[in-house]
PyMOL Python script that loads the backbone (N, CA, C, O; Angstrom):
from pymol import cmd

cmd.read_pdbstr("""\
ATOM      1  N   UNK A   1     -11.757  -6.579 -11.097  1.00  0.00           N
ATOM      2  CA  UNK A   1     -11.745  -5.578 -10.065  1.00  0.00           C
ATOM      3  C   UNK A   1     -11.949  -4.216 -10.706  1.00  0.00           C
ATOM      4  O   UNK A   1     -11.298  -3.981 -11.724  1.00  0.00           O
ATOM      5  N   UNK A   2     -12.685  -3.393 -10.283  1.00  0.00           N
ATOM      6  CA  UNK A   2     -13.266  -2.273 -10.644  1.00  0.00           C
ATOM      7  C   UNK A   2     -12.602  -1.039 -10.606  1.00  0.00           C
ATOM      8  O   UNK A   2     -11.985  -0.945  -9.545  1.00  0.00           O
ATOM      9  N   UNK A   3     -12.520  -0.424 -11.054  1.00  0.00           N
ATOM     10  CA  UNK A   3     -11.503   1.323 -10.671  1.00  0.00           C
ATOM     11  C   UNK A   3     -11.319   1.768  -9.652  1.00  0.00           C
ATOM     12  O   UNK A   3     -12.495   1.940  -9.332  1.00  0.00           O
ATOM     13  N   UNK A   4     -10.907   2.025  -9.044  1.00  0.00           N
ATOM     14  CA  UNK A   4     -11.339   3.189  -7.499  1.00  0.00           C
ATOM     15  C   UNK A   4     -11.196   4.569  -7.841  1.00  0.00           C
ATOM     16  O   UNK A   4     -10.523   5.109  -8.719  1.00  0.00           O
ATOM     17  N   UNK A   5     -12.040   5.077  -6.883  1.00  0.00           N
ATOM     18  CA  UNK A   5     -11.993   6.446  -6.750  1.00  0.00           C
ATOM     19  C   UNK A   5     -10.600   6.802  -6.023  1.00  0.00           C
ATOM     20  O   UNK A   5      -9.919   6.113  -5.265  1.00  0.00           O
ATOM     21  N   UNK A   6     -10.444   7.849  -6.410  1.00  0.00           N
ATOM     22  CA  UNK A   6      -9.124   8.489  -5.907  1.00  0.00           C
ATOM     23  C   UNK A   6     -10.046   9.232  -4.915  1.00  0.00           C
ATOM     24  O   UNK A   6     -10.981   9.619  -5.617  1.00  0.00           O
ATOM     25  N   UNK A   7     -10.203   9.519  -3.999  1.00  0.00           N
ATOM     26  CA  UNK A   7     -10.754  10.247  -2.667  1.00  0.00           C
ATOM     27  C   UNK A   7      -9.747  10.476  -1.625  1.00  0.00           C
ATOM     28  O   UNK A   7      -8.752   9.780  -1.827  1.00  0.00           O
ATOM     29  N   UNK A   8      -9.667  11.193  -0.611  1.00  0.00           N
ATOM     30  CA  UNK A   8      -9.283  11.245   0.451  1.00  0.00           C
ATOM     31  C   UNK A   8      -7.613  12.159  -0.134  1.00  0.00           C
ATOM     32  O   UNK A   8      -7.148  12.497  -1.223  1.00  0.00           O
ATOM     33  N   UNK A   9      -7.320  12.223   0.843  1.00  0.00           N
ATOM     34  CA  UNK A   9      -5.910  13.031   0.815  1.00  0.00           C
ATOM     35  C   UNK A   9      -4.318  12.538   0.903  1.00  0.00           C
ATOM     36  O   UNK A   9      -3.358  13.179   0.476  1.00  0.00           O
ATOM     37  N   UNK A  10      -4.284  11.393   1.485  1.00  0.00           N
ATOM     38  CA  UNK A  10      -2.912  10.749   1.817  1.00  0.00           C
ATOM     39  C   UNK A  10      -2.751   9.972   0.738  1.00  0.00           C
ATOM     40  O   UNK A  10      -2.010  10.356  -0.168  1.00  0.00           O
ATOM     41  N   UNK A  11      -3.668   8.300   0.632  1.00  0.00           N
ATOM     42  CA  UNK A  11      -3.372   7.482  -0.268  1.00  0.00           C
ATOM     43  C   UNK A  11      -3.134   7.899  -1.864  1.00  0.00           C
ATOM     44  O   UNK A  11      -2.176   7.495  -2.523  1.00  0.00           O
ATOM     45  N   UNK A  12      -4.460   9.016  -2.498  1.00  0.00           N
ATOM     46  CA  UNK A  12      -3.937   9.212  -3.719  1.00  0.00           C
ATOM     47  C   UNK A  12      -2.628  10.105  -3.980  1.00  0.00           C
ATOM     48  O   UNK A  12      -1.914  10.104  -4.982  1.00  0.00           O
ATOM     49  N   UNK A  13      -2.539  10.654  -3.136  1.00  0.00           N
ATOM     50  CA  UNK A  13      -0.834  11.357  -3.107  1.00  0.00           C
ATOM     51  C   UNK A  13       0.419  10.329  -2.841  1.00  0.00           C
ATOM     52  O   UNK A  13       1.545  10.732  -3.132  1.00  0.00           O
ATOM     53  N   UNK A  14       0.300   9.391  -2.452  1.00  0.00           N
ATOM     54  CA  UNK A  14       1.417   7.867  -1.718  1.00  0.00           C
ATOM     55  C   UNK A  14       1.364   7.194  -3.268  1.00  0.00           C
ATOM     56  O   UNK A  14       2.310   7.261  -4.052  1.00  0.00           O
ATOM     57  N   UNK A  15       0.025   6.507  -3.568  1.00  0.00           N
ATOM     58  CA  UNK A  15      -0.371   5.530  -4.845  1.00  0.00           C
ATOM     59  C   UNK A  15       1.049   5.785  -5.873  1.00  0.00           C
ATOM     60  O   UNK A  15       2.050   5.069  -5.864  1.00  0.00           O
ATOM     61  N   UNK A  16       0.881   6.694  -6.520  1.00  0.00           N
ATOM     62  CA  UNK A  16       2.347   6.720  -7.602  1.00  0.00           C
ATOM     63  C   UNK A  16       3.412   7.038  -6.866  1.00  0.00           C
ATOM     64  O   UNK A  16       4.379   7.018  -7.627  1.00  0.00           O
ATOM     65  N   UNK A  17       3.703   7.288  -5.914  1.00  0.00           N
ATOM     66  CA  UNK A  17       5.097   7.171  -5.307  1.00  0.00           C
ATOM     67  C   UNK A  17       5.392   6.101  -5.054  1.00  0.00           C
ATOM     68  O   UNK A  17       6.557   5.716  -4.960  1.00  0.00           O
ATOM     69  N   UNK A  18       4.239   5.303  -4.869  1.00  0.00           N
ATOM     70  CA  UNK A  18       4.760   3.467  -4.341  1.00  0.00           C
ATOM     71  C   UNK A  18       5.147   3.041  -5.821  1.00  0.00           C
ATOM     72  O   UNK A  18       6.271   2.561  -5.971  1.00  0.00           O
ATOM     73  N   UNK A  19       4.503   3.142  -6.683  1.00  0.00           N
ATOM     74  CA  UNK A  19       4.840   2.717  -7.967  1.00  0.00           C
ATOM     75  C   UNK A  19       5.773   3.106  -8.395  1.00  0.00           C
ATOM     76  O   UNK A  19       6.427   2.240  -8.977  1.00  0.00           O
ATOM     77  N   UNK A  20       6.383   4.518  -8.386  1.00  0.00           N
ATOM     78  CA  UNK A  20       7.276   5.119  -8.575  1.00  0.00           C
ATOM     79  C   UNK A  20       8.749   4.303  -8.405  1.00  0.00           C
ATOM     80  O   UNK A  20       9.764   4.186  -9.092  1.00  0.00           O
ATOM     81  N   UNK A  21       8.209   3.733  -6.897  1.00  0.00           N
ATOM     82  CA  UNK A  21       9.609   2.988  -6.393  1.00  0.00           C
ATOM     83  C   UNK A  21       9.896   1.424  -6.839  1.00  0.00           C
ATOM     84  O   UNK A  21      10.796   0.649  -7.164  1.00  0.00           O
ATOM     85  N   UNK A  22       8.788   1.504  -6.666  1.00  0.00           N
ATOM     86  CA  UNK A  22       8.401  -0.575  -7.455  1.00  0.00           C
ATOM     87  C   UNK A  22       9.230  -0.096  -8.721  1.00  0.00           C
ATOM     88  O   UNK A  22      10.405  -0.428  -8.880  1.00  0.00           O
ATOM     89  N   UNK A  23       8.743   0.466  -9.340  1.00  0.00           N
ATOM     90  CA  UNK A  23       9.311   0.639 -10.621  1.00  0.00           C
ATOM     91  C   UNK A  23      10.865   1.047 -10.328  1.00  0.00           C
ATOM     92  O   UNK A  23      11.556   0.035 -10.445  1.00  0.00           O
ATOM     93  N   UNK A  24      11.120   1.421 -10.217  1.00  0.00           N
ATOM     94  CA  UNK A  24      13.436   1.572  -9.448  1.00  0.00           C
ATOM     95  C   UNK A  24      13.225   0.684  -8.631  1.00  0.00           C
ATOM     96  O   UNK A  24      13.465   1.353  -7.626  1.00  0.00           O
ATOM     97  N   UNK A  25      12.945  -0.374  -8.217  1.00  0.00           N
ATOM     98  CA  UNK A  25      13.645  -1.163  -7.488  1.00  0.00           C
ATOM     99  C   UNK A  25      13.458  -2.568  -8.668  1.00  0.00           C
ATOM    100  O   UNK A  25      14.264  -3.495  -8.589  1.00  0.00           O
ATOM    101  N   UNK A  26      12.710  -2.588  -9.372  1.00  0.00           N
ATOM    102  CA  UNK A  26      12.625  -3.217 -10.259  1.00  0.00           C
ATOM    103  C   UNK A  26      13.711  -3.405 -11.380  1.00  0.00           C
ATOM    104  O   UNK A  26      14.212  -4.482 -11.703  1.00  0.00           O
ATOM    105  N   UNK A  27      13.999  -2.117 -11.941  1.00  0.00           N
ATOM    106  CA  UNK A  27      14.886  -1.581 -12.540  1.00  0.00           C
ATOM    107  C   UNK A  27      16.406  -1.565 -11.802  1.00  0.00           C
ATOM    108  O   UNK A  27      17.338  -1.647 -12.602  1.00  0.00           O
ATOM    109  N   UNK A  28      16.725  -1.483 -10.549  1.00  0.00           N
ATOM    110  CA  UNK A  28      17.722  -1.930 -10.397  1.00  0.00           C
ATOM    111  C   UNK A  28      18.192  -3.049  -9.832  1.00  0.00           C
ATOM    112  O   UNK A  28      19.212  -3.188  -9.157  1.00  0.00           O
ATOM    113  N   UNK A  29      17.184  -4.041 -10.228  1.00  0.00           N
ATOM    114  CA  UNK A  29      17.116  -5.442  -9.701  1.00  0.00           C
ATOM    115  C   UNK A  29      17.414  -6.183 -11.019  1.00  0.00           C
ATOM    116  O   UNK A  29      17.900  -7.305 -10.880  1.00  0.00           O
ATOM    117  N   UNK A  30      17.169  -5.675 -12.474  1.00  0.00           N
ATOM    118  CA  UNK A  30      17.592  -6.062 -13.503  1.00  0.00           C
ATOM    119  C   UNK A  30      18.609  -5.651 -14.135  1.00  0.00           C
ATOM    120  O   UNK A  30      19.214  -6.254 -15.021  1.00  0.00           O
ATOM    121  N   UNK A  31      18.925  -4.165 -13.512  1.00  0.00           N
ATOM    122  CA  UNK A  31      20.127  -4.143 -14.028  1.00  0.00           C
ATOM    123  C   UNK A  31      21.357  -4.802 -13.322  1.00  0.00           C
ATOM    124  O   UNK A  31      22.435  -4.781 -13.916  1.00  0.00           O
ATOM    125  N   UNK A  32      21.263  -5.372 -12.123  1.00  0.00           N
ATOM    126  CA  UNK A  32      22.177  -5.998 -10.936  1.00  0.00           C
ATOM    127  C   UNK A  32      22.056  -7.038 -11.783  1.00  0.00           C
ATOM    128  O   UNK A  32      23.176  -7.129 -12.287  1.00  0.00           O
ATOM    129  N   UNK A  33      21.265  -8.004 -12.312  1.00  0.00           N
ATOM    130  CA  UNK A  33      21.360  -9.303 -12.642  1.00  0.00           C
ATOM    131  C   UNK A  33      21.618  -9.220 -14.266  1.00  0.00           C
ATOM    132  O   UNK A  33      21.910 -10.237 -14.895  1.00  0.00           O
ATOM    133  N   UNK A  34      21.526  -8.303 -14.717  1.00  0.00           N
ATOM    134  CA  UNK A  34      21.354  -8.332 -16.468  1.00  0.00           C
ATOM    135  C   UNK A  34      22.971  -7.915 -17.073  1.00  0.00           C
ATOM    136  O   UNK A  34      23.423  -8.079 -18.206  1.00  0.00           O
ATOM    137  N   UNK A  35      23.535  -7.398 -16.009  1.00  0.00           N
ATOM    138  CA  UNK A  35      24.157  -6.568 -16.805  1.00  0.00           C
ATOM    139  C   UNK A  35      24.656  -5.878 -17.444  1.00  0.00           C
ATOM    140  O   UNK A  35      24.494  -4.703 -17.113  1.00  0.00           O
ATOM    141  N   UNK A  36      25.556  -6.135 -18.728  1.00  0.00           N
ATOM    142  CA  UNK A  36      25.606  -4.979 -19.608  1.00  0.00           C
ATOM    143  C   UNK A  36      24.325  -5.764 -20.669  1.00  0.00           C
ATOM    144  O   UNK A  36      24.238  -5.276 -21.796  1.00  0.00           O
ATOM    145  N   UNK A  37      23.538  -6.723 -20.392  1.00  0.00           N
ATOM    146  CA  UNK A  37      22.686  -6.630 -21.385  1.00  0.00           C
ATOM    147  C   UNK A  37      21.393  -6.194 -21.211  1.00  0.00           C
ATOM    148  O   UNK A  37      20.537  -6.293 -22.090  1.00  0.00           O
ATOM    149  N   UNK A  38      21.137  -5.536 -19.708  1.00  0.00           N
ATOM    150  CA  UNK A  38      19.920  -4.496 -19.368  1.00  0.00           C
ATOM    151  C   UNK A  38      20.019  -3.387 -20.544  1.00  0.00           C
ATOM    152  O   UNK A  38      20.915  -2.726 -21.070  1.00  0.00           O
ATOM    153  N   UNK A  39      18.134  -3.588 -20.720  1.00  0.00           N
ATOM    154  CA  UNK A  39      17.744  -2.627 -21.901  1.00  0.00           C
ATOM    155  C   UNK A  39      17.208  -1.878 -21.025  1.00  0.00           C
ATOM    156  O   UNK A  39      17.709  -0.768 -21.207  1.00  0.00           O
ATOM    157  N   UNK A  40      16.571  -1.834 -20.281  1.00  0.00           N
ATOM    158  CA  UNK A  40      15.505  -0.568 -19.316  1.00  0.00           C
ATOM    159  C   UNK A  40      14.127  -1.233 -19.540  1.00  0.00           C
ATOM    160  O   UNK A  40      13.083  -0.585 -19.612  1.00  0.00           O
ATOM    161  N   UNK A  41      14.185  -2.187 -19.614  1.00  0.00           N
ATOM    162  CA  UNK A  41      12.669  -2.680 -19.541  1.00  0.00           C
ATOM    163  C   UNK A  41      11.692  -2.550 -18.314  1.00  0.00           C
ATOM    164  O   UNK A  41      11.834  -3.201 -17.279  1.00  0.00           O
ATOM    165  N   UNK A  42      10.544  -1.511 -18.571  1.00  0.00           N
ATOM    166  CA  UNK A  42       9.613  -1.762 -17.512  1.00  0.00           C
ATOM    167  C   UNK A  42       8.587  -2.555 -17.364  1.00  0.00           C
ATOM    168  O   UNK A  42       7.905  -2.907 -18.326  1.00  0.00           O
ATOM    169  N   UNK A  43       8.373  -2.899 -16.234  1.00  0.00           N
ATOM    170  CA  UNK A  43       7.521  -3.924 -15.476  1.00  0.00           C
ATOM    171  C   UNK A  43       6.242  -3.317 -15.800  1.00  0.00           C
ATOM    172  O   UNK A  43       5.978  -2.216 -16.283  1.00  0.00           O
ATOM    173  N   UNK A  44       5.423  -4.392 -15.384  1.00  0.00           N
ATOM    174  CA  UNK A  44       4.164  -4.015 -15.505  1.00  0.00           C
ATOM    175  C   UNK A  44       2.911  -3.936 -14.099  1.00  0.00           C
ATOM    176  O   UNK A  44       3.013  -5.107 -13.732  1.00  0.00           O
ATOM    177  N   UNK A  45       2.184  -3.508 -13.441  1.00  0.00           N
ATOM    178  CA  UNK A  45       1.881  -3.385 -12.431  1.00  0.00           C
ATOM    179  C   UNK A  45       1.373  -4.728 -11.834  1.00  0.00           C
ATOM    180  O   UNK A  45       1.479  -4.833 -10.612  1.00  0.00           O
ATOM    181  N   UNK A  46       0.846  -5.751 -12.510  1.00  0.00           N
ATOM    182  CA  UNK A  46       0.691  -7.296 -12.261  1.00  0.00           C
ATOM    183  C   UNK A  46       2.430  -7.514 -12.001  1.00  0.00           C
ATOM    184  O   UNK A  46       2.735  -8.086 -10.955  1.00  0.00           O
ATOM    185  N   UNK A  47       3.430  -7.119 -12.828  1.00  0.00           N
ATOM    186  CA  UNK A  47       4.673  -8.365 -12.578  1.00  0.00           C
ATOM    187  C   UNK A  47       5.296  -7.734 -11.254  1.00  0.00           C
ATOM    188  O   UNK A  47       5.864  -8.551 -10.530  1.00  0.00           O
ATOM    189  N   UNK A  48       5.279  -6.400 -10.820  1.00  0.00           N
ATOM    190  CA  UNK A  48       5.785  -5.848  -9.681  1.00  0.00           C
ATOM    191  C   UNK A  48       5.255  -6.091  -8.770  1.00  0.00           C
ATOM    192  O   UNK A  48       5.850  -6.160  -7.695  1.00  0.00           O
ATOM    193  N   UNK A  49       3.631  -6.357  -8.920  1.00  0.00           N
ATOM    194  CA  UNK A  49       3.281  -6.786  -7.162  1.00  0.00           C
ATOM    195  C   UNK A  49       3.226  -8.105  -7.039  1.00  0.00           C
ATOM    196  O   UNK A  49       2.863  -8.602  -5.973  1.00  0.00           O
ATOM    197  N   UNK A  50       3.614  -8.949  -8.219  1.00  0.00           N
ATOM    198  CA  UNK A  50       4.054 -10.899  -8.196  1.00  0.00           C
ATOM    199  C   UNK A  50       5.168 -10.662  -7.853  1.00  0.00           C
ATOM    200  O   UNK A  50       5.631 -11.729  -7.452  1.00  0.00           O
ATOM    201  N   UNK A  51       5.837  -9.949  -7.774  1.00  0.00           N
ATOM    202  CA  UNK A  51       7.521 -10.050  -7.709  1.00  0.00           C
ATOM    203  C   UNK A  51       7.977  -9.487  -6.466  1.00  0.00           C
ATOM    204  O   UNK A  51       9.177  -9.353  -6.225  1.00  0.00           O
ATOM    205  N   UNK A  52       6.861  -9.080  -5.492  1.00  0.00           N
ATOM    206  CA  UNK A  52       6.850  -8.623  -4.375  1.00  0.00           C
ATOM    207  C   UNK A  52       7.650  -7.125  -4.146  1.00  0.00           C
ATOM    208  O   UNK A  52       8.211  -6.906  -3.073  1.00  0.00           O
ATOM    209  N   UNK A  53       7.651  -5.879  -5.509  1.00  0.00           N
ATOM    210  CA  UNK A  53       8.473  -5.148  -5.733  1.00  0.00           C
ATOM    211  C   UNK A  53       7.854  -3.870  -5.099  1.00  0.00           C
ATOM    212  O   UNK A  53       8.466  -2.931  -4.590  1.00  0.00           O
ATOM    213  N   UNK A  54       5.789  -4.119  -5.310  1.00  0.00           N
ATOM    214  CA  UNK A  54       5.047  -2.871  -4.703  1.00  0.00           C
ATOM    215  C   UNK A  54       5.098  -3.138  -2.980  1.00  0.00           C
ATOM    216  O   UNK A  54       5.228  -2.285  -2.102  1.00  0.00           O
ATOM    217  N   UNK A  55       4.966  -4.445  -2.851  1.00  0.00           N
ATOM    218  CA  UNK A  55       5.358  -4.601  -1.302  1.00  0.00           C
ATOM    219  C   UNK A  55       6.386  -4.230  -0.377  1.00  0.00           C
ATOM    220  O   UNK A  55       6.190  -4.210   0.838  1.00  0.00           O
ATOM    221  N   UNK A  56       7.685  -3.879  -1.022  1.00  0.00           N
ATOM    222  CA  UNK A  56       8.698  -3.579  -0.797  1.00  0.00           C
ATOM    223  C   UNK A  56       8.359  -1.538  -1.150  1.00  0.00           C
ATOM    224  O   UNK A  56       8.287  -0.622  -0.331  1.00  0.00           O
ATOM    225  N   UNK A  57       8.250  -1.516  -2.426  1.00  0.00           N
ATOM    226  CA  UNK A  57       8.028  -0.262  -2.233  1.00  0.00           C
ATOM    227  C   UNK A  57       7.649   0.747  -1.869  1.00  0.00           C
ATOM    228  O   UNK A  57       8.014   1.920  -1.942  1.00  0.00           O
ATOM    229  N   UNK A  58       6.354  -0.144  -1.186  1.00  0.00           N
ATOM    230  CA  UNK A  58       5.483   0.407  -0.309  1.00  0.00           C
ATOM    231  C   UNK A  58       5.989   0.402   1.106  1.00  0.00           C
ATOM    232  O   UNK A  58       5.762   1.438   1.732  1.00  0.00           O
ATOM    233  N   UNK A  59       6.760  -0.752   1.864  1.00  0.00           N
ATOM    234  CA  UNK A  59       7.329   0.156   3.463  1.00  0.00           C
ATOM    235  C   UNK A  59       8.211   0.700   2.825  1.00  0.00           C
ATOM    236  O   UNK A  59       8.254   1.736   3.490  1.00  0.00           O
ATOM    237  N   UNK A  60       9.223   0.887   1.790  1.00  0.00           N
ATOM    238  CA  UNK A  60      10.402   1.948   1.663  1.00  0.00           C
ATOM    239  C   UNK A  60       9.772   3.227   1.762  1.00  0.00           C
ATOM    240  O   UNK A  60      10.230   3.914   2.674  1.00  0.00           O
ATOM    241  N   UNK A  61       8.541   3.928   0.862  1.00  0.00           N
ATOM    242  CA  UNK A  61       7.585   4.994   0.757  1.00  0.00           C
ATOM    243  C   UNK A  61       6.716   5.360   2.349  1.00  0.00           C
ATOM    244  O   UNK A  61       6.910   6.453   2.881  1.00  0.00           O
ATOM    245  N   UNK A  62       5.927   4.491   2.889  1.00  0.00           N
ATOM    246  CA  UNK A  62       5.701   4.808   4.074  1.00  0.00           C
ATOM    247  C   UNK A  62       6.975   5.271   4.912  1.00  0.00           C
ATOM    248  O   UNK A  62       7.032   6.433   5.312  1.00  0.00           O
ATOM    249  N   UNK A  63       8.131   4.243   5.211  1.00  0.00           N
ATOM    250  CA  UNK A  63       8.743   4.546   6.133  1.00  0.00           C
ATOM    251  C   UNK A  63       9.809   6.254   6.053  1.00  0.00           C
ATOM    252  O   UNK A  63      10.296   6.988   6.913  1.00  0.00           O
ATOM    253  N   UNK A  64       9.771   6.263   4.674  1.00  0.00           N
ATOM    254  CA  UNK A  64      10.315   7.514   4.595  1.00  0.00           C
ATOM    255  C   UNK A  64       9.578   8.738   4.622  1.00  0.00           C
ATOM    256  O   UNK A  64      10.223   9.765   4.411  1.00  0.00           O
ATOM    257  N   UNK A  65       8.284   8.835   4.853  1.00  0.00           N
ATOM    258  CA  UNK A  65       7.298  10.188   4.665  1.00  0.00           C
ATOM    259  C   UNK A  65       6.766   9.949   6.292  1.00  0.00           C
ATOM    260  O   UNK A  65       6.081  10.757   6.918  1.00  0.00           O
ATOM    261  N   UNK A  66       7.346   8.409   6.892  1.00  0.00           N
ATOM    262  CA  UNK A  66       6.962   9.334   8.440  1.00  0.00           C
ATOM    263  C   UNK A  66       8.333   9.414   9.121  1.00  0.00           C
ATOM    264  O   UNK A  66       8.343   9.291  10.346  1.00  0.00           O
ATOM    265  N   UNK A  67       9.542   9.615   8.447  1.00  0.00           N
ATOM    266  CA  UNK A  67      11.074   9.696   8.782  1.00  0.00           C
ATOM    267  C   UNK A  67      10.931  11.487   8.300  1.00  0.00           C
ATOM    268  O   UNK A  67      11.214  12.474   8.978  1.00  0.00           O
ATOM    269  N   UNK A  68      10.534  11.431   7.266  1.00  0.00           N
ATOM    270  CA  UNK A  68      10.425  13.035   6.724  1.00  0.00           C
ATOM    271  C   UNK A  68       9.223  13.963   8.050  1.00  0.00           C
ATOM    272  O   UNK A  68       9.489  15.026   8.611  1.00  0.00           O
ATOM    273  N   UNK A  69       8.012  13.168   8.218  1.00  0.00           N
ATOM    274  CA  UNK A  69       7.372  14.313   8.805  1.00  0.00           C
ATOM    275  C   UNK A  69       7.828  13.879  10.764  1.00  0.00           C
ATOM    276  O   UNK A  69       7.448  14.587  11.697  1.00  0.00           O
ATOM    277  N   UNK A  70       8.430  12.974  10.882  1.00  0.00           N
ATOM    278  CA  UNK A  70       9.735  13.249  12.445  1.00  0.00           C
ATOM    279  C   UNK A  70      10.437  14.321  11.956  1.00  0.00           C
ATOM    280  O   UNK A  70      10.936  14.695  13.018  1.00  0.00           O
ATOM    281  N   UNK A  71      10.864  15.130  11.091  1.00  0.00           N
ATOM    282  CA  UNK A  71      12.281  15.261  10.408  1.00  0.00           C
ATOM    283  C   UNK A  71      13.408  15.058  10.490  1.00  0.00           C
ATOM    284  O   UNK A  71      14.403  15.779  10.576  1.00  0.00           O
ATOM    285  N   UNK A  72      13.101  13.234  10.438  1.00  0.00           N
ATOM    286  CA  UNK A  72      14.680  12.368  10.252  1.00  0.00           C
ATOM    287  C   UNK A  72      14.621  12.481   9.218  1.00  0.00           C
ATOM    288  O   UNK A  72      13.709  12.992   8.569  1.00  0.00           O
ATOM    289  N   UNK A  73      16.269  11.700   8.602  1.00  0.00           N
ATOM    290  CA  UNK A  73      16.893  11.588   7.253  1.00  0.00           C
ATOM    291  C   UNK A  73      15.823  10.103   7.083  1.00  0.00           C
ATOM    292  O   UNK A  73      15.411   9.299   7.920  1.00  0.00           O
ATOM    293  N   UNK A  74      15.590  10.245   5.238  1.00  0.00           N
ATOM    294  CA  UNK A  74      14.910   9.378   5.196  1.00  0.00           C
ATOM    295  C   UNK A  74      16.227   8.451   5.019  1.00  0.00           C
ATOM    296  O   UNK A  74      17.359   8.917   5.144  1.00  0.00           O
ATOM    297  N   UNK A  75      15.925   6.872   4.668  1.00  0.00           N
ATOM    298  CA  UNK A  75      16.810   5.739   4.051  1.00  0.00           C
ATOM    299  C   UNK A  75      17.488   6.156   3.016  1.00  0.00           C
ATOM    300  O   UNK A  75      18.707   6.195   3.181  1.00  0.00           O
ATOM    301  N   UNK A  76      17.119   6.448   2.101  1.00  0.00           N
ATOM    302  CA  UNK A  76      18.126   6.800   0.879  1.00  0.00           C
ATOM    303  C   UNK A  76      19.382   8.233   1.394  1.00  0.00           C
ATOM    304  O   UNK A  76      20.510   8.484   0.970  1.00  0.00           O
ATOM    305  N   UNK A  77      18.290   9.100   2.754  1.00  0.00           N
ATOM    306  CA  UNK A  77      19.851   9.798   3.002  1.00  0.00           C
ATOM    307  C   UNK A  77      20.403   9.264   4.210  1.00  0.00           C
ATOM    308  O   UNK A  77      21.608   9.483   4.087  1.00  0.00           O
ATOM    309  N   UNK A  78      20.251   8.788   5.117  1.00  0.00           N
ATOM    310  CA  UNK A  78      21.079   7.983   5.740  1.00  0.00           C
ATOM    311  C   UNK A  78      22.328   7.002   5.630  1.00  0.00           C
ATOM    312  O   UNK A  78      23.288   6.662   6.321  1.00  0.00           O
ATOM    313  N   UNK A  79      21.759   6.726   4.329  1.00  0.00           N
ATOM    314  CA  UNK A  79      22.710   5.551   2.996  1.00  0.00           C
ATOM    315  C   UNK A  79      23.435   6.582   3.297  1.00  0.00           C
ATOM    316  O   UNK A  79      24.160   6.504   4.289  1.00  0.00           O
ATOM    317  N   UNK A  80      23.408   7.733   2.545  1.00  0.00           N
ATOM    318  CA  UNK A  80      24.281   8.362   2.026  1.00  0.00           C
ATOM    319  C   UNK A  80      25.140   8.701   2.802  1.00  0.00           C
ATOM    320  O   UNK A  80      26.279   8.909   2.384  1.00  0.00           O
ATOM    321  N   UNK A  81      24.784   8.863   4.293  1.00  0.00           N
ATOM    322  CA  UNK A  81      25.619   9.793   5.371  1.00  0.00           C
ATOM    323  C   UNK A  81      26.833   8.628   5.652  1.00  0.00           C
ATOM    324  O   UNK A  81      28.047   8.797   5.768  1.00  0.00           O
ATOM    325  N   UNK A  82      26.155   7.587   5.705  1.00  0.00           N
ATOM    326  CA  UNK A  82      26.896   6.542   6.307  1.00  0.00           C
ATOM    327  C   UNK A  82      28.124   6.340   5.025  1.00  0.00           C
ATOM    328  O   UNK A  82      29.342   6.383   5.197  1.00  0.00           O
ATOM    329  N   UNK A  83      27.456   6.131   3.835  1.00  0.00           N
ATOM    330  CA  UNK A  83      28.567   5.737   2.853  1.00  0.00           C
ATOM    331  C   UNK A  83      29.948   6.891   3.139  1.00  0.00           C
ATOM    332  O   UNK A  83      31.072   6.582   3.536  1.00  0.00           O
ATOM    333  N   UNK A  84      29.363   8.467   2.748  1.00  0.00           N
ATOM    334  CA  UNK A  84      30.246   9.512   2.521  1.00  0.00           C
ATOM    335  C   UNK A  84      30.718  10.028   3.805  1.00  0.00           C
ATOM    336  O   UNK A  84      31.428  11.033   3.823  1.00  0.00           O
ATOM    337  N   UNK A  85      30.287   9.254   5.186  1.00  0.00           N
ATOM    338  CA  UNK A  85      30.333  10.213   5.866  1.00  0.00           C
ATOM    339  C   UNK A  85      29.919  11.492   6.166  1.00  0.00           C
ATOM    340  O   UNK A  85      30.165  12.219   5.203  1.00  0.00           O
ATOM    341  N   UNK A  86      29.353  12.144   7.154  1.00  0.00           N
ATOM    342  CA  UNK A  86      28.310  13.621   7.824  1.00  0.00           C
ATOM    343  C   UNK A  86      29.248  14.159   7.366  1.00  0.00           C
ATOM    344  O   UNK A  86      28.732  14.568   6.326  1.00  0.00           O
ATOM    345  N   UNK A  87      30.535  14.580   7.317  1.00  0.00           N
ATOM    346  CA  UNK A  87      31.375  15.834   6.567  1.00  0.00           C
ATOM    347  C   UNK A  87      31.567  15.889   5.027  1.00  0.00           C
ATOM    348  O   UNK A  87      32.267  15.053   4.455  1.00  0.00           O
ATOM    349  N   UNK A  88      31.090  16.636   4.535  1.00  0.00           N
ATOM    350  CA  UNK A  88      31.341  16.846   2.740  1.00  0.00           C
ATOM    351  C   UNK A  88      33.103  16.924   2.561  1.00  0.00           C
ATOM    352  O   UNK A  88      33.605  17.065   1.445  1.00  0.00           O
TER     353      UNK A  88
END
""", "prot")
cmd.dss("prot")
cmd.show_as("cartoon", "prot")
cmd.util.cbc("prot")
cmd.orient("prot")
């Protein structure tokens, strides 16, 4: 499969944010199962989308940049509201 052009305005701005997240969800999918014997090993872009990690990262990334441009809380702050509770 051949290179792509980076063109257009949305996808090449999304592309490393999806990876971004594949990559932490990856990472805390080994450290949940590893341990204290997680080294920080990163994945490689073949083992994250076999491992179904860019698929995942990818609705977490969509669903939060059209939660951001509603201006809802994305998922990661919603987590948060709910864990700590809306009052600091």
């Amino acid at each position: 499969m051949g290179k792509r052009k980076c063109t257009g305005k949305f996808w090449p701005k999304v592309r490393p944010l999806i990876w971004e997240k594949a990559q932490e969800l990856y990472q805390m999918d080994q450290a949940r199962t590893m341990g204290s014997d997680f080294k920080g090993i990163t994945a490689t872009r073949k083992e994250l989308r076999e491992g179904g990690y860019f698929h995942t990262a990818k609705l977490i990334v969509l669903r939060n940049l059209y939660r951001q441009k509603k201006g809802l809380p994305t998922v990661e702050e919603e987590e948060a509201l709910a864990r700590y509770g809306a009052n600091p």
